[in-house]
N, C-alpha and C positions, 0 to 999 in steps of 0.2 A: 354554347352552354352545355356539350351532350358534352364535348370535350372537357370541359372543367369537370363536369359530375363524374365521369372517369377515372380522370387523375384524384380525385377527392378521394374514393370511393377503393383505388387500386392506394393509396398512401393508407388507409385505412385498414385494409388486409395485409399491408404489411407491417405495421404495427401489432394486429394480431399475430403474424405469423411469429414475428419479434417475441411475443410476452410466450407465448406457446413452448418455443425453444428455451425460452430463459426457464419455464414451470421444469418442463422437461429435464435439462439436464442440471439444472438446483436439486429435483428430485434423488436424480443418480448420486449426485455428490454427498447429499445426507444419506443416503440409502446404508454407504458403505462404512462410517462410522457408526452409524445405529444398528448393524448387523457385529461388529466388533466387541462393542459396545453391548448386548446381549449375550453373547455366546462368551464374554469375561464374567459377565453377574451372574452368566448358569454354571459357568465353572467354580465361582464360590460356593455355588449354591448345592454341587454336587455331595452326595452321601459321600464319605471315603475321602475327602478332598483336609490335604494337611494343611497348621496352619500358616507354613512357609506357601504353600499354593493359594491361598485364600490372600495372605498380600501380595502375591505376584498378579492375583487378578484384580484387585482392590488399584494396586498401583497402576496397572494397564489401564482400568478403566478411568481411571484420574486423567490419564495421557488423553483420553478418548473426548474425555468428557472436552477437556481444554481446544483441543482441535474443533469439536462439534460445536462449543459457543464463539469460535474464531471465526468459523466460517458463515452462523447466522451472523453475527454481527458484520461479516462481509457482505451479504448477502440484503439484510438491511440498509445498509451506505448505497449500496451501488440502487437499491430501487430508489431510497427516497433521493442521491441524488437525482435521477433520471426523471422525475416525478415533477420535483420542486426545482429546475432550471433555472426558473424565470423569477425565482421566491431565495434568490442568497439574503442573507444577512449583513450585509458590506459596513464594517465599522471599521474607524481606523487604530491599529496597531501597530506595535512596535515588531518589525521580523526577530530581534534577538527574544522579543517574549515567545513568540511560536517557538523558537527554535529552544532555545531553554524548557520549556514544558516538553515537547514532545522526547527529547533527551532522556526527561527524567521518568518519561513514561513506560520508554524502550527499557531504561537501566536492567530490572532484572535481567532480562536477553542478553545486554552488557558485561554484565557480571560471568553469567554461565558462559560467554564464547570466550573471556577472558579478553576483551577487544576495549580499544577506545574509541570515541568518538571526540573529532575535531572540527568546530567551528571558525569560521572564515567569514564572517557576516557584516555587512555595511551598518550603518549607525539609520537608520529609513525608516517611515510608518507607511505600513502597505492599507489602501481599503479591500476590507475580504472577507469574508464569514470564515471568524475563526476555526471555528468546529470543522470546517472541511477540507481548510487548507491544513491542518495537525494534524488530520486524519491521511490525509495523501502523501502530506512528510511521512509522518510515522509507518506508512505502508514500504515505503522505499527505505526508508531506517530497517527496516526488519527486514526485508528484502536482504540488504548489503549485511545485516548481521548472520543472518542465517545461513550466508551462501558463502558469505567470508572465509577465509582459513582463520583458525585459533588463534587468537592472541593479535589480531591485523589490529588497521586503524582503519577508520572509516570516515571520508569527511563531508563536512558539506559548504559547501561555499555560495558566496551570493555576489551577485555583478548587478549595480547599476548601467541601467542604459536612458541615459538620459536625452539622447534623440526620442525615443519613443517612452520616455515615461514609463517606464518597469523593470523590474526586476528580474533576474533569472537567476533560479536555485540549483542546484547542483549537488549530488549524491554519486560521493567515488568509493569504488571498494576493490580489493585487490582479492574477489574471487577466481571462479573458473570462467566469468565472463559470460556472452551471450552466445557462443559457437558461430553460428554459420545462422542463426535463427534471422527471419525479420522485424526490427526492432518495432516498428511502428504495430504490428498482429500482436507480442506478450501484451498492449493495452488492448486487446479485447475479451469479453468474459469467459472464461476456463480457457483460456489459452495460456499453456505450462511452456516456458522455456527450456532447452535441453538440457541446462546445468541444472535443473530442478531436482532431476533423478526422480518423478513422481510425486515428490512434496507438492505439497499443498494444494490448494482450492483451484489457483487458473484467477482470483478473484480481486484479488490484493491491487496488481496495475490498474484491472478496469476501474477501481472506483478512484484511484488517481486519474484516470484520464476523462471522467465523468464529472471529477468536483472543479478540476480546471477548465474543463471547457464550460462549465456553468460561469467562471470568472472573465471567460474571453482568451483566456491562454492558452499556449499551447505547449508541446509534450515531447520527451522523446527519449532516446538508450542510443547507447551505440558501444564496443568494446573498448577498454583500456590497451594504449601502449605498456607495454609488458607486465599485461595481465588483470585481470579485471573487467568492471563494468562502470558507465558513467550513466546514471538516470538523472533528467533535468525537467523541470517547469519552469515556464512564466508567469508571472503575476503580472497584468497590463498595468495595473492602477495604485502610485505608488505617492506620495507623500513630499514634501522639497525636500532633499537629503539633507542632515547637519553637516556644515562646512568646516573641513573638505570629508565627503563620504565615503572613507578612511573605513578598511575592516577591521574587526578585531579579531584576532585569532585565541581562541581558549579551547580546554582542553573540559568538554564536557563531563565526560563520566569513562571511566574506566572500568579494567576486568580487575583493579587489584584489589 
C-alpha cells in the first residue's frame, strides 16, 4: 500500500511540476509581445511623433496585437485539450467537410503567400470532435503556408486503411523542411523547429498532438524527398467508405 501511495503521490508532483513549467514559460511567450506591443502605443503616444510614425506604430501594433490573440488562442486548445481527453465530442462526418472548412479558414494566409492548396481526399465519414480535428489540420495548413516558398502548393491527402479502420491525413509542402531537428520533440509545447527562424509560439504541433491523441491516433513529420516537410495524423475511427473509396482531387483555394 506504502508503494502505491508513492507512485500516486510522485505521478501527482509531476503533474504539478508539468502545470508549473507550462504557467512558466506561457508567461515568457506573452511577456514579449505585450512589451512590443507597449513600447509601439508609447511611440504614438509620444510629443513630436509625425503622423507617418503614428501609422507605422498603429500598423506594428495591429501586427502585435494578431500574434498576441494567435498565441492565447494556442494556448487555450492545448489546455482544454489536455483537460477534456476523456470528454471528445465524436459525431460522424464527412472528412471533405473538415477539409473544405478548414481551407477556407486558412484562405487569407492563402491569398497573401500567393499559394494553393490541394486536396486528395477519400469519399469517408470519420467519428471525431470536429472542432479539434480543424483545429490540428488548420495548425499544419498554417504551418506548410507559412513556411512554404511564395507561390508553392500545399497538399493534403487522405489513405484509407482499412485493416485497421482509419484514416491517415497527410500535409506536404515544399518548404525548407525539418533540418536535422527530431520530428517526434516539434509536437511538444514551445518546441520551435529550425526552419522556424524564431517565428512563432513552439505551440501550433502541441495542440495537434494533444487533439489526436485524445482521438486514439497517432502523429508524426519527417522531411520531403527534394525538399520540404510531410506532417501526418490518424484518425482510428472511420465510417464504411462509399464504394470504391476513390479520392477526389480539387484545387481548394488559391493565391490568385
Amino acid at each position: 500500500m506504502t508503494q502505491t501511495l508513492n507512485g500516486m503521490l510522485d505521478r501527482v508532483a509531476d503533474s504539478v511540476e508539468r502545470q508549473r513549467l507550462f504557467v512558466a514559460m506561457a508567461s515568457h511567450e506573452l511577456r514579449t509581445p505585450l512589451a512590443a506591443l507597449r513600447a509601439e502605443l508609447d511611440e504614438a503616444d509620444r510629443a513630436g511623433t509625425s503622423i507617418a510614425e503614428v501609422r507605422q506604430a498603429v500598423s506594428d501594433a495591429q501586427g502585435d496585437m494578431i500574434r498576441l490573440s494567435s498565441l492565447v488562442t494556442s494556448l487555450l486548445e492545448l489546455a482544454a485539450n489536455q483537460e477534456d481527453t476523456g470528454r471528445i465530442d465524436r459525431r460522424p462526418v464527412p472528412i471533405r467537410g473538415i477539409v473544405a472548412s478548414v481551407a477556407r479558414a486558412v484562405e487569407p494566409l492563402t491569398r497573401r503567400h500567393g499559394a494553393v492548396i490541394e486536396a486528395d481526399m477519400p469519399d469517408v465519414v470519420v467519428r471525431v470532435d470536429r472542432v479539434r480535428v480543424e483545429h490540428a489540420l488548420g495548425n499544419l495548413l498554417t504551418n506548410a503556408l507559412t513556411h512554404g516558398r511564395e507561390g508553392h502548393r500545399v497538399e493534403i491527402r487522405g489513405q484509407v486503411d482499412l485493416d485497421a479502420h482509419g484514416l491517415t491525413i497527410e500535409v506536404l509542402d515544399r518548404g525548407p523542411g525539418l533540418g536535422t531537428a527530431e520530428p517526434y520533440g516539434l509536437f511538444e509545447p514551445f518546441v520551435r523547429g529550425p526552419a522556424s527562424l524564431g517565428a512563432g509560439s513552439g505551440l501550433g504541433l502541441a495542440t495537434v498532438a494533444s487533439a489526436v491523441r485524445a482521438h486514439g491516433g497517432t502523429f508524426g513529420a519527417a522531411n520531403r524527398d527534394g525538399g520540404g516537410a510531410r506532417f501526418w495524423f490518424t484518425i482510428p475511427d472511420i465510417g464504411d467508405p462509399s464504394p470504391p473509396a476513390l479520392a477526389s482531387r480539387s484545387e481548394l483555394q488559391s493565391g490568385a
